[in-house]
Structure formats: structure tokens, C-alpha cells
Backbone as JSON, one array per atom type, in Angstrom:
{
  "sequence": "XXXXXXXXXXXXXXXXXXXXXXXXXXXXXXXXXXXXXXXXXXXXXXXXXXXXXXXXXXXXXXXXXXXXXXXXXXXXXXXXXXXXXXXXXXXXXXXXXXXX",
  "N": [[-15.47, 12.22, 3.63], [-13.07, 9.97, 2.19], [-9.99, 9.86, 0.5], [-9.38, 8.01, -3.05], [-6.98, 7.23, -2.58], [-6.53, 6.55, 0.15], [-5.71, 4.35, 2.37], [-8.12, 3.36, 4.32], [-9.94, 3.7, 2.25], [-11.07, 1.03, 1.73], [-12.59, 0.15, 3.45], [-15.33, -0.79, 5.62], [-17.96, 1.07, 6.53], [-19.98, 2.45, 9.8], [-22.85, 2.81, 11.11], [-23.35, 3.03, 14.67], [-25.15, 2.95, 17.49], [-25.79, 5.62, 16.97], [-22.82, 6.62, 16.58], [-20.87, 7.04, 14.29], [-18.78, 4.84, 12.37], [-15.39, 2.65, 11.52], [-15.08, -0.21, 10.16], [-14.21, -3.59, 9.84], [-10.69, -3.86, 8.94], [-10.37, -4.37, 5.02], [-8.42, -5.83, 2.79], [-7.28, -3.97, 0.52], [-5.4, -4.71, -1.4], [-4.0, -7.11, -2.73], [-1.47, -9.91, -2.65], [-0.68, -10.69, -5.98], [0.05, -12.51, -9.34], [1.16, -10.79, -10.97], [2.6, -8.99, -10.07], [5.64, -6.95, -9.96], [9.05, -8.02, -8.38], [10.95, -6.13, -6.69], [14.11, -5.51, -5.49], [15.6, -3.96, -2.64], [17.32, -1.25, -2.68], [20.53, -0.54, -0.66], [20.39, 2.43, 0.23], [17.46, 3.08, 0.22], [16.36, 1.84, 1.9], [14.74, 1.18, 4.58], [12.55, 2.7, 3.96], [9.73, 2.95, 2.89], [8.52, 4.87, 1.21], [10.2, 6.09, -0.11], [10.57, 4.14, -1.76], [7.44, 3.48, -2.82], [7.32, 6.02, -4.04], [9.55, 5.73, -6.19], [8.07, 3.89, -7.76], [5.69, 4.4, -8.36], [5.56, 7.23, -8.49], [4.75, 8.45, -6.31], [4.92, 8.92, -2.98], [2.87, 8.77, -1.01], [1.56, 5.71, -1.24], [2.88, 3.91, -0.18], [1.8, 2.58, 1.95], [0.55, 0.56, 0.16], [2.54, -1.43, -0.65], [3.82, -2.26, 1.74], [1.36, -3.83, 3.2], [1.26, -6.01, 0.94], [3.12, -7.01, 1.39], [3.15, -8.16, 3.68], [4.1, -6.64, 5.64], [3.79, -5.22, 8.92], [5.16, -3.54, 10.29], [5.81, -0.17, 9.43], [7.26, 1.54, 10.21], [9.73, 0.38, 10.42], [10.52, -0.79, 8.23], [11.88, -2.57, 5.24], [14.89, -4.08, 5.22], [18.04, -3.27, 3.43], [18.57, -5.46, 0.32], [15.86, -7.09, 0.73], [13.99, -8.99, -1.12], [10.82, -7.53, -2.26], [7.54, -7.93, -2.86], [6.06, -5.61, -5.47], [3.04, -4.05, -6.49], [1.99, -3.81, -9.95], [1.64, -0.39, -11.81], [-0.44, -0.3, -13.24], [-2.57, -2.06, -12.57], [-2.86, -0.89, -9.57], [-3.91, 1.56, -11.19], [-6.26, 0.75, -12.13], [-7.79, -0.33, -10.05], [-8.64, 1.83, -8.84], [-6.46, 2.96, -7.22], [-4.68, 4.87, -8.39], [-4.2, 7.48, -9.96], [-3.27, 7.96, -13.78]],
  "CA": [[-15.19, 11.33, 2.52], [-11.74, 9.52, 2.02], [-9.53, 10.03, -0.73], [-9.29, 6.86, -3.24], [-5.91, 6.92, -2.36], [-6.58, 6.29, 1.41], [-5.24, 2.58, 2.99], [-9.3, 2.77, 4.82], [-10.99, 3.34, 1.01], [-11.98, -0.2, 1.21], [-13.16, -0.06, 4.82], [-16.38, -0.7, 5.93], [-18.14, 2.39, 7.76], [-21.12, 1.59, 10.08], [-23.58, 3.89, 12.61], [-23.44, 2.17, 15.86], [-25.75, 3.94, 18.84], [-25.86, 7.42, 16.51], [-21.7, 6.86, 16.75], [-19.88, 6.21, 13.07], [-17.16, 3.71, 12.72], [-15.16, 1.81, 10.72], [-15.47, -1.52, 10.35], [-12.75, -4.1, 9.81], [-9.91, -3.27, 7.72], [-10.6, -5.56, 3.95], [-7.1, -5.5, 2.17], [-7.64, -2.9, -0.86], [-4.74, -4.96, -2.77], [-3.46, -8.64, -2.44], [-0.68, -10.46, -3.66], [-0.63, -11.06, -7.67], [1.52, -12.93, -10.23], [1.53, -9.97, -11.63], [3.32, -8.02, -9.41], [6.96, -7.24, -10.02], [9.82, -8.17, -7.77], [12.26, -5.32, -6.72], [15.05, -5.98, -4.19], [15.61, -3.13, -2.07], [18.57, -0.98, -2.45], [20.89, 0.57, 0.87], [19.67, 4.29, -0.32], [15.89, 2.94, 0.62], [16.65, 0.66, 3.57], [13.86, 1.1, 5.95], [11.91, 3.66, 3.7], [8.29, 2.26, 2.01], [7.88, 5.99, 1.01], [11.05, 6.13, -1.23], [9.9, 2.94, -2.97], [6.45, 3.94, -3.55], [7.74, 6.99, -4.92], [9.84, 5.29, -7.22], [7.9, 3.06, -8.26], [4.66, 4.97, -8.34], [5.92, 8.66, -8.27], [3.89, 9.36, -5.02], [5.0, 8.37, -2.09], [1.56, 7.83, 0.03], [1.24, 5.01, -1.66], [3.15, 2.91, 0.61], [0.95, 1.06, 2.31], [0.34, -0.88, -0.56], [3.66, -1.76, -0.63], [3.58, -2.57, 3.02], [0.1, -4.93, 2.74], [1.08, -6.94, -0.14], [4.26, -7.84, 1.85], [2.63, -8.32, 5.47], [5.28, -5.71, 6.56], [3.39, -4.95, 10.16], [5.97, -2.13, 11.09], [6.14, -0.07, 8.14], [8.64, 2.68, 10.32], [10.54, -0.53, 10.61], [10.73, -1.02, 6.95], [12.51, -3.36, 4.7], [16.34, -3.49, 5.01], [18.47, -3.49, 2.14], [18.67, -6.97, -0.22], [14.65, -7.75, 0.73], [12.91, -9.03, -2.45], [8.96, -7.83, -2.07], [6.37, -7.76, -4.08], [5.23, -4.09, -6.14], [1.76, -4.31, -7.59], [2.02, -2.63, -10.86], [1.03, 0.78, -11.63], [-1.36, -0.8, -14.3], [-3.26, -2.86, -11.08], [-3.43, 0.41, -9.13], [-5.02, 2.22, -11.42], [-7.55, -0.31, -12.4], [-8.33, 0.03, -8.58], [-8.95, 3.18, -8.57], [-5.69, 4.18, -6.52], [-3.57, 5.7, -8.94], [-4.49, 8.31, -11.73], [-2.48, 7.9, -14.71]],
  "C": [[-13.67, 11.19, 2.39], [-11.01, 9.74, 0.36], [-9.22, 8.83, -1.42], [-8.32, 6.41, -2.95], [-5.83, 6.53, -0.72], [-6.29, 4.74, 1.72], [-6.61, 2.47, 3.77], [-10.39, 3.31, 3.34], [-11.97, 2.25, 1.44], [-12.6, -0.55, 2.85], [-14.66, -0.23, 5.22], [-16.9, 0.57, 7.04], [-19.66, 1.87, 7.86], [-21.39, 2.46, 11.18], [-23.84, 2.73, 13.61], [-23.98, 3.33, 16.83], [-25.41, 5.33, 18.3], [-24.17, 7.32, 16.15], [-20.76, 6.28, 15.1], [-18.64, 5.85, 13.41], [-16.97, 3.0, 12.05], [-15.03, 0.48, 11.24], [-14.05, -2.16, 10.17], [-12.27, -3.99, 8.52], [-10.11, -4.89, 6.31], [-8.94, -4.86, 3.09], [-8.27, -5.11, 0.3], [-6.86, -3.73, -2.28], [-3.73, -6.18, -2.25], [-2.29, -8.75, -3.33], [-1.36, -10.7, -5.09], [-0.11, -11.42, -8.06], [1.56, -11.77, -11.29], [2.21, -8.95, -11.71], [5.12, -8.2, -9.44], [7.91, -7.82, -8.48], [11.04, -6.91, -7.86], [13.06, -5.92, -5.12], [15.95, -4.41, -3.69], [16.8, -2.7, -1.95], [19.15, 0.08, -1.03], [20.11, 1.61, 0.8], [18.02, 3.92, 0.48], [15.44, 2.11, 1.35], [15.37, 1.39, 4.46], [13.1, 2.39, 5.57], [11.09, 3.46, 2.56], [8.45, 3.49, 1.14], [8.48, 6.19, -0.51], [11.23, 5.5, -2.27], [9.05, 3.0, -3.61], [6.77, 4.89, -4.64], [8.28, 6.63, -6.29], [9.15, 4.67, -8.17], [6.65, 3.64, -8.68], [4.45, 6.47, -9.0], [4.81, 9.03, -7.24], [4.45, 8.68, -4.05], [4.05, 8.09, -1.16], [1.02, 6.77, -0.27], [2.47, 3.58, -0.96], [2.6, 1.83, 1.2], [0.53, 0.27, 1.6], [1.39, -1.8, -0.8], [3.49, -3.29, 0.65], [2.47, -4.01, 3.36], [0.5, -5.9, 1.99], [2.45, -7.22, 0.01], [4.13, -8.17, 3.18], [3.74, -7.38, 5.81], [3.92, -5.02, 7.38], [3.45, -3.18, 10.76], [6.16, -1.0, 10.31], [7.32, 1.51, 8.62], [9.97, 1.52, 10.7], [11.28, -0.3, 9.34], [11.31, -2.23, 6.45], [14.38, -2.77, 5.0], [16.99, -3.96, 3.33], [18.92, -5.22, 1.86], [17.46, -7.52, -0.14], [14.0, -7.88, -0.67], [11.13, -8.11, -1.51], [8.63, -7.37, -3.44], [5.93, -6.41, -4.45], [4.21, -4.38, -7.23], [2.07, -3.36, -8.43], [1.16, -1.81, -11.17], [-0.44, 0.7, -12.43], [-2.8, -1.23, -13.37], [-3.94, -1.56, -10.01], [-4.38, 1.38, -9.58], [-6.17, 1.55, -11.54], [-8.67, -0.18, -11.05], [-8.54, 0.91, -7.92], [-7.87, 3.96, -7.41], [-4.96, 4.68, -6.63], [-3.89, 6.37, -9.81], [-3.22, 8.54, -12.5], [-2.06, 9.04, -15.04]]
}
């Protein structure tokens, strides 16, 4: 069993020939107009983790970050000055992937 906080939560899992497997990845958390705008300072240049954190206080919570900005590479990261999108913490929990 996955933790709600897992980036394959919303995954489909499926017995194929006795063999379990996930299915294709369903995005857990889309763009919103409800989602703030932060613009990424040097200090957290090319580090999802340090954003989540901030913004969250956890840092495994990146990949939502990551998702709900198509960022691909996420050891790439954002460099400093990128607007993206941060679903608020309000949205997360609602979605069961943040406890208040």
C-alpha cells in the first residue's frame, strides 16, 4: 500500500498473467486558478524540494510542484526568476496529500 502522499496514489494497479502493475500515470493535481504564483529565488535554483518545503513544510511533496508545471526533469529544476504555479496547501489537503 502507497502512502497518500505518493506521486503513484492516483495510479491505476492491475493483475496481468498473476503479475501486478501499474497502470498509466493519471495526474493526482492539475493546474488551478487557484494556485499561487511564486517566482523562484537563486537560494532554490534547481531545487523542487526546497520549494515544496517552503511552501508545504515537507519536502516530498515536490512532484506536485513539478506536474502542475510540466517540469519533465525535476533534477533539472527551475532556475532562478521562473514564475510556476504552487497549488495551495488548502487544495492538497482536500486531496488527501497533505495533513494539516
Amino acid at each position: 500500500e502507497l502512502p497518500p502522499y505518493s506521486m503513484f496514489t492516483g495510479t491505476p494497479v492491475y493483475e496481468v498473467n498473476g503479475e501486478v502493475v501499474f497502470g498509466l500515470l493519471r495526474d493526482t493535481v492539475v493546474p488551478d486558478a487557484s494556485d499561487d504564483i511564486y517566482v523562484v529565488p537563486t537560494a532554490a535554483e534547481g531545487r523542487l524540494d526546497l520549494i515544496s518545503n517552503y511552501h508545504y513544510g515537507v519536502p516530498y511533496l515536490w512532484w506536485v510542484i513539478a506536474r502542475v508545471n510540466e517540469i519533465n526533469d525535476a533534477l533539472v529544476g527551475p532556475v532562478s526568476g521562473t514564475e510556476l504555479r504552487i497549488p495551495t496547501r488548502e487544495r492538497l489537503v482536500s486531496l488527501g496529500l497533505l495533513n494539516v
